[in-house]
C-alpha positions as CSV (number, residue, x, y, z in Angstrom):
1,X,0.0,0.0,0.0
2,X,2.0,2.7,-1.3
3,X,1.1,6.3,-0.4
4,X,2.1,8.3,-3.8
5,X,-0.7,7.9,-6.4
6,X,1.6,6.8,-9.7
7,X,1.0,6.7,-13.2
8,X,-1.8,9.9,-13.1
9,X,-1.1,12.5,-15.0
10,X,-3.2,13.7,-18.4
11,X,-5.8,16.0,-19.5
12,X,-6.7,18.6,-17.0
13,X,-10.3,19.6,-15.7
14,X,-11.0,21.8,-12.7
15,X,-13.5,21.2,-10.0
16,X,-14.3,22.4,-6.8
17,X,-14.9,21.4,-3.1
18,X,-18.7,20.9,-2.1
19,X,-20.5,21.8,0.9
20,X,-20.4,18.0,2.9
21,X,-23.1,19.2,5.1
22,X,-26.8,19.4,4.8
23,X,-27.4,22.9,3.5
24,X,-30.9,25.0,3.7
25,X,-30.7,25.1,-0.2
26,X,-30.7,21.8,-2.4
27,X,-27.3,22.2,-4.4
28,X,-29.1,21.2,-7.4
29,X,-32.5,21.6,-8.7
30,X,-34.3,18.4,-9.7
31,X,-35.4,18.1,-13.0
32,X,-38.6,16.3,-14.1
33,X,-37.4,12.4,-15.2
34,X,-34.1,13.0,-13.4
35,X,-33.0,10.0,-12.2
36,X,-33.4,8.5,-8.3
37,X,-30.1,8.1,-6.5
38,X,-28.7,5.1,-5.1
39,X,-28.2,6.7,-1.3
40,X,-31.9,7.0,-1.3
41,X,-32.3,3.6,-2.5
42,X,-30.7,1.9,0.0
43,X,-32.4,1.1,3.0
44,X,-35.9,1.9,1.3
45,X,-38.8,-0.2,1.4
46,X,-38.4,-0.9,-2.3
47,X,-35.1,-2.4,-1.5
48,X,-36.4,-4.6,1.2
49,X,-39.3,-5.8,-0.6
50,X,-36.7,-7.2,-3.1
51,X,-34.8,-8.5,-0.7
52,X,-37.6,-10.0,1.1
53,X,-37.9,-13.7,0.0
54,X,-35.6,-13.9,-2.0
55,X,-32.8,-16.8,-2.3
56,X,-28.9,-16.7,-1.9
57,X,-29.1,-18.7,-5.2
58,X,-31.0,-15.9,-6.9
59,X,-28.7,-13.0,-5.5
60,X,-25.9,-15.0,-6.8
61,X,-27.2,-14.8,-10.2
62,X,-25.3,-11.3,-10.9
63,X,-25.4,-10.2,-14.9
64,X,-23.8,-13.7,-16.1
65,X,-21.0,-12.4,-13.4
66,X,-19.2,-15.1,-11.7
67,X,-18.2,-15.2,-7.2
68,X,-15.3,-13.0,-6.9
69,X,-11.9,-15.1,-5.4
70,X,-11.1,-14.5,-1.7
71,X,-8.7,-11.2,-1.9
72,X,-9.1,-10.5,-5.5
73,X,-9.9,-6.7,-6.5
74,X,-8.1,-5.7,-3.4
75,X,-8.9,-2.0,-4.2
76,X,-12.7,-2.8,-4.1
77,X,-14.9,-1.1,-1.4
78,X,-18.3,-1.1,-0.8
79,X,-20.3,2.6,0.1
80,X,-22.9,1.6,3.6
81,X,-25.3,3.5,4.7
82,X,-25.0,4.0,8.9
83,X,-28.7,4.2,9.6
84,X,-29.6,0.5,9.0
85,X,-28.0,-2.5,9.7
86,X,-24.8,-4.0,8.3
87,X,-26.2,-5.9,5.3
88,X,-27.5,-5.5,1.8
89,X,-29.9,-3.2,2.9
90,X,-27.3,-0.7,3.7
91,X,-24.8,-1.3,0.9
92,X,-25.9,1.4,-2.8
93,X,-23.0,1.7,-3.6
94,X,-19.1,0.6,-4.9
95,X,-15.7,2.4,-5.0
96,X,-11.9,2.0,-4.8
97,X,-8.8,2.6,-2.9
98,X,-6.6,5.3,-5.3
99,X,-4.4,6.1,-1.6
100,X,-4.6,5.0,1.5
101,X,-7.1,7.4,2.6
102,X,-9.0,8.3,-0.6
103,X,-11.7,6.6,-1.9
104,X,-13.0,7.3,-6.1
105,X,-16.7,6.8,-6.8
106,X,-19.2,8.2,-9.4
107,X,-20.5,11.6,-8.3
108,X,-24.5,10.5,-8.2
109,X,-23.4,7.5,-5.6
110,X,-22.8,10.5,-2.9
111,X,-26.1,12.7,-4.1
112,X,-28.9,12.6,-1.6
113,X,-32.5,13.4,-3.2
114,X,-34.8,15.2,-1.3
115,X,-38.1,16.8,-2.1
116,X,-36.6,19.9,-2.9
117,X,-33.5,18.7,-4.5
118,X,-30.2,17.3,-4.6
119,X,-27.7,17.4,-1.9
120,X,-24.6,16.0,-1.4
121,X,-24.7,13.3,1.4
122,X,-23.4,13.9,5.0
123,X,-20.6,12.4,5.5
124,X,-21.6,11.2,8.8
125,X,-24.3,8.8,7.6
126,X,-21.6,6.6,5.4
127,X,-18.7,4.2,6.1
128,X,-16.4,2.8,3.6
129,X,-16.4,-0.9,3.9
130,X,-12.7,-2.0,3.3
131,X,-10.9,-5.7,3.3
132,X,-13.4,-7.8,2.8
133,X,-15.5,-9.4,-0.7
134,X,-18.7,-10.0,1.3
135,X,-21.3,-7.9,2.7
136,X,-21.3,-7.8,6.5
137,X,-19.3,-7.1,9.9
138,X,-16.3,-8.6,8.5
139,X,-13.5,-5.5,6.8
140,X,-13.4,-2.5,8.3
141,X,-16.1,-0.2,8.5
142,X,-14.4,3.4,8.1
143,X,-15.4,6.9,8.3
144,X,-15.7,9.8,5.9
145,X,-13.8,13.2,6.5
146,X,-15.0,14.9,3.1
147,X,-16.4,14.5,0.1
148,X,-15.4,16.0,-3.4
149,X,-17.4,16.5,-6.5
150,X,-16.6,17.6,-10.0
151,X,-17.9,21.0,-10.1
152,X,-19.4,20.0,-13.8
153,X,-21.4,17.1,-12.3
154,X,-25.5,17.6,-12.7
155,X,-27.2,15.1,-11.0
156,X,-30.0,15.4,-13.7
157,X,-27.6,13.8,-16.5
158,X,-24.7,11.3,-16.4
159,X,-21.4,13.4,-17.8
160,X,-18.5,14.3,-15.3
161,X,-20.0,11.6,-13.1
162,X,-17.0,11.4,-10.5
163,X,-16.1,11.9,-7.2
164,X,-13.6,11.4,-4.4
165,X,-14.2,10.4,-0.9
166,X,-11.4,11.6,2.0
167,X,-11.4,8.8,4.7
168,X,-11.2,9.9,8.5
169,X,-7.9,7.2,8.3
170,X,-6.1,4.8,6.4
171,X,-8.4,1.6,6.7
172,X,-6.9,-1.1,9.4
173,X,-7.6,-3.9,6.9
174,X,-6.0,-5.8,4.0
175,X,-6.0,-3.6,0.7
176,X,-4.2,-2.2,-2.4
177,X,-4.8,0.4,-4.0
178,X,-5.2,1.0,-8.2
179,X,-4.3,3.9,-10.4
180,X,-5.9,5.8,-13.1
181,X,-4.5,6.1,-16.8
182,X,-3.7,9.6,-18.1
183,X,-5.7,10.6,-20.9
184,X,-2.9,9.7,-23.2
185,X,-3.1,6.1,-22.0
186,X,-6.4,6.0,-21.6
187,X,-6.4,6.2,-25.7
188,X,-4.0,3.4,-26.0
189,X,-5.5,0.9,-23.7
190,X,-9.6,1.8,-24.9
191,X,-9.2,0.0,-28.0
192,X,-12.5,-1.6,-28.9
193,X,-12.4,-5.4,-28.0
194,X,-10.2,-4.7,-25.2
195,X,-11.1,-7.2,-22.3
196,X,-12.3,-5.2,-19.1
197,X,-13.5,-6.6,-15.9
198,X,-16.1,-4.7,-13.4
199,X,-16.8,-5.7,-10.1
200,X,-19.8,-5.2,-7.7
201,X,-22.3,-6.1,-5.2
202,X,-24.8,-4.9,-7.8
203,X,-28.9,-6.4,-8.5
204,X,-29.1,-9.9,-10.2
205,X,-31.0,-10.6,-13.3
206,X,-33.7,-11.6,-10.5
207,X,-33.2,-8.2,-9.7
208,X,-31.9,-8.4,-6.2
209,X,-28.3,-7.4,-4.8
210,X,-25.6,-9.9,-4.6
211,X,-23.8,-10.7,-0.7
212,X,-20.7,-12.1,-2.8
213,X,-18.3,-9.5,-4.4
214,X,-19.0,-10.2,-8.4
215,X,-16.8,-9.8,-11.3
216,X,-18.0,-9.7,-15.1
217,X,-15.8,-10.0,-18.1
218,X,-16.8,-7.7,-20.4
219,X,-15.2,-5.9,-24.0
220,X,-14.6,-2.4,-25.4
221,X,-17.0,-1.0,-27.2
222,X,-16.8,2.0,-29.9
223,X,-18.8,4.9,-28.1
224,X,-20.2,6.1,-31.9
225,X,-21.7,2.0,-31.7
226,X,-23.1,2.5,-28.6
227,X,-24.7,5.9,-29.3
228,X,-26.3,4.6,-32.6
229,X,-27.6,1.7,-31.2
230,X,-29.5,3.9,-28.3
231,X,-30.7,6.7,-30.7
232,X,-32.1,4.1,-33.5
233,X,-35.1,4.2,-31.4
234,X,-36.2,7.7,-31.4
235,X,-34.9,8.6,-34.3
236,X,-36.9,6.2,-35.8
237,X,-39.7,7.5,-34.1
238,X,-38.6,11.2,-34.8
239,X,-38.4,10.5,-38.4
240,X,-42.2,9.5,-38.9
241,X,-43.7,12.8,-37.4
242,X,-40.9,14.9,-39.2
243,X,-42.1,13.4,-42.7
244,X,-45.4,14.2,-42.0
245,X,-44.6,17.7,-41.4
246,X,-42.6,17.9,-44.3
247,X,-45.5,17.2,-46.5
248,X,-47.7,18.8,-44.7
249,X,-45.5,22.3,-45.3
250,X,-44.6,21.2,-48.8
251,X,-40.7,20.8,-48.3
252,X,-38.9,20.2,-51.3
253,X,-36.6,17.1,-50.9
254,X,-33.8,19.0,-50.4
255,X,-34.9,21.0,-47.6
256,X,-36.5,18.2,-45.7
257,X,-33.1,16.3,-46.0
258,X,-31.1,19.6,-45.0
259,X,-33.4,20.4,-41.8
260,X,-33.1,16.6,-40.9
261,X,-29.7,16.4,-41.2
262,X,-29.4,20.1,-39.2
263,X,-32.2,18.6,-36.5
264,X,-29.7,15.2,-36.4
265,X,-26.5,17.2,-35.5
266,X,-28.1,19.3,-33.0
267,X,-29.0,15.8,-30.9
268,X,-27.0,15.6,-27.6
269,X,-25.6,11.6,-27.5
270,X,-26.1,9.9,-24.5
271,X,-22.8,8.3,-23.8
272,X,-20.0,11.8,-23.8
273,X,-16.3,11.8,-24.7
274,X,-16.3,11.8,-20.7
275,X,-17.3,7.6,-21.3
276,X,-16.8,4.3,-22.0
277,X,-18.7,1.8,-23.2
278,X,-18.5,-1.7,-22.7
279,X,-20.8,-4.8,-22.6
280,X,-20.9,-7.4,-24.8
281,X,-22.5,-8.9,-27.9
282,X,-24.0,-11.4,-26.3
283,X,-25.5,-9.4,-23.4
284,X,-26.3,-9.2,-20.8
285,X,-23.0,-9.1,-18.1
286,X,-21.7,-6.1,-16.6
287,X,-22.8,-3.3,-14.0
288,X,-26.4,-3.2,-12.6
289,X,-27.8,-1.2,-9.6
290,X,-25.7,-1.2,-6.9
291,X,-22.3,-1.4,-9.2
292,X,-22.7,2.3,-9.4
293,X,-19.1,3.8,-8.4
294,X,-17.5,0.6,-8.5
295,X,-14.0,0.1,-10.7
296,X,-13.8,-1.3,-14.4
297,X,-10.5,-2.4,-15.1
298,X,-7.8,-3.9,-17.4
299,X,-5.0,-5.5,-17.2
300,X,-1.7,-4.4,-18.3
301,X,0.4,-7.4,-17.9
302,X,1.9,-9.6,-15.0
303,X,-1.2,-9.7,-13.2
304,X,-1.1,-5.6,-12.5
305,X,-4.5,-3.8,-13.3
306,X,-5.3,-0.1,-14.2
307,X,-8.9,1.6,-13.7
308,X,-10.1,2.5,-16.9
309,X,-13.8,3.6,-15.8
310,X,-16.4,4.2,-13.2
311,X,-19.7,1.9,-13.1
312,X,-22.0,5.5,-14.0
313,X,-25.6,4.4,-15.7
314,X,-27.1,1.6,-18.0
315,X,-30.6,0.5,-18.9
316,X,-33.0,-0.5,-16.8
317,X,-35.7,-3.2,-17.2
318,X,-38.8,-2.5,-18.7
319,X,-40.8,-4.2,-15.5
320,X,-38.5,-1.4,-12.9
321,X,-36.7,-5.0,-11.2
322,X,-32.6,-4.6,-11.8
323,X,-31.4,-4.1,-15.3
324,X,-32.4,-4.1,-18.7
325,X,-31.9,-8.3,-19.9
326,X,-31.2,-7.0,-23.4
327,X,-29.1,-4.5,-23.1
328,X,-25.8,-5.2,-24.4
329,X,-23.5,-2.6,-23.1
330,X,-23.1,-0.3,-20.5
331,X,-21.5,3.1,-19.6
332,X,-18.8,3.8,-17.4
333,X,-16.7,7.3,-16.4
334,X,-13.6,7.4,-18.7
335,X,-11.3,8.2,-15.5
336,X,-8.4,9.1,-18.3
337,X,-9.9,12.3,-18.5
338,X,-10.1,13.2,-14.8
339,X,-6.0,12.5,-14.0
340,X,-5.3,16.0,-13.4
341,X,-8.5,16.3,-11.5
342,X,-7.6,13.6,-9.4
343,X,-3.9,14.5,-8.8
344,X,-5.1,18.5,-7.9
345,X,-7.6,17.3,-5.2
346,X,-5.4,15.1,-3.9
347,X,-2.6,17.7,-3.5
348,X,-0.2,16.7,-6.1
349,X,-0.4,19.4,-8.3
């Protein structure tokens, strides 16, 4: 457990230092069809309802995902609620050791919703649950000193989705910690195909979260593939009302074709140059609720990994229980693109 964070350097972004502590203002609006955050989640009577019933055979059956070995992803910690009880109830969300005493996560895994808002989660109602691969009194249980938020994080969307967590002390448990890529590397190793691996204590494909630490072999993905395959849909749809409308003003041709094509450029893609995506063509294995935060990684020889991504969003079921059964991809922080980010918070630069 070394205490210099090495191999981060890259493209620079700047961010700032949130308020920790519950505010008399939300600090962000909530948007209509924003989505709910995982802090609320946990502990909810939605989440015990799944829970309720259910087998340790069917919380085993994680995205195609296979038991994590004893002491693999030794960087891997698990986000706990302190209000409930030391189980899967209290677990929403993942991270992983980049120092002894920091902690990186996506930004929406430490946003509280509230009527009137967003706020970022007191750090006195979450531990970081370090040294173990199963959720319960084993590791140790530590406690937050601050938490840090990219300043271009909206809680209504998905881009800059990244966050550190400061610990109150280095965790008195078995660890390592991983490093980031610069933005430069991150180029080199994102090649599509690549083999990735992501790790979690996420919802099953019965929809329910997983005791067992997880890991699913996944692939590289082009982001343009990704973002065609999720626009084919409404544009689809969007192309059937605009032809209408076309006739119905009398556009020649080439002016229906021109405003299309202007209308098409103007469309904001769902996965950002902030990204990665990575699934596979198969489907479905990879992150689900729960994942959120968590590392995706790949290996760079002699058994040595580097944290290529974040868990940050996917699809979601059609019936609301765990993830979408088709979906074939998911999309993850591109944590090249936040080195010099990283490195400033943490005092390096």
């Amino acid at each position: 457990m070394r205490k210099t964070l090495s191999m981060i350097a890259g493209v620079a972004a700047i961010a700032m230092i949130l308020p920790t502590l519950a505010s008399a203002e939300p600090t962000w609006e909530k948007k209509e069809g924003s989505p709910d955050m995982p802090f609320n989640f946990a502990a909810s009577p939605e989440k015990a309802a799944l829970l309720e019933g259910s087998s340790e055979e069917e919380r085993s059956r994680v995205l195609n995902g296979t038991i994590a070995a004893d002491g693999a992803w030794p960087w891997q910690v698990a986000l706990m609620r302190v209000d409930v009880e030391r189980d899967l109830l209290s677990q929403f969300c993942g991270g992983s050791m980049i120092q002894n005493d920091w902690v990186l996560t996506a930004a929406h895994c430490v946003v509280e919703q509230r009527q009137d808002g967003y706020y970022i989660i007191d750090p006195a109602k979450t531990r970081i649950m370090v040294g173990t691969n199963r959720i319960s009194n084993e590791g140790d249980f530590v406690e937050v000193e601050n938490i840090i938020v990219n300043e271009n994080y909206d809680p209504n969307g998905f881009d800059n989705d990244i966050a550190l967590i400061k610990l109150a002390r280095a965790p008195n448990a078995n660890f390592k910690t991983i490093t980031i890529p610069t933005g430069e590397y991150a180029d080199i190793l994102e090649r599509p195909n690549t083999e990735t691996i992501v790790t979690g204590w996420g919802r099953t494909e019965a929809g329910t979260p997983s005791r067992e630490l997880r890991e699913g072999h996944i692939e590289i993905i082009d982001r343009n593939i990704c973002n065609a395959a999720l626009l084919a849909g409404p544009m689809k749809a969007a192309a059937g009302y605009f032809q209408q409308a076309a006739n119905a003003l009398a556009l020649s041709g080439s002016d229906a074709n021109a405003l299309w094509d202007e209308m098409i450029g103007r469309v904001p893609v769902p996965l950002t140059e902030n990204m990665i995506c990575s699934g596979t063509p198969e489907g479905p294995r990879g992150a689900c609720d729960g994942d959120s935060g968590g590392p995706l990684v790949i290996g760079v020889g002699e058994g040595k990994y580097i944290q290529a991504g974040i868990v940050s969003w996917g699809l979601a079921s059609t019936d609301g229980v765990g993830c979408n059964r088709d979906a074939k991809f998911s999309a993850y922080t591109r944590t090249g693109n936040y080195a010099d980010w990283v490195l400033t918070k943490l005092g390096y630069k």
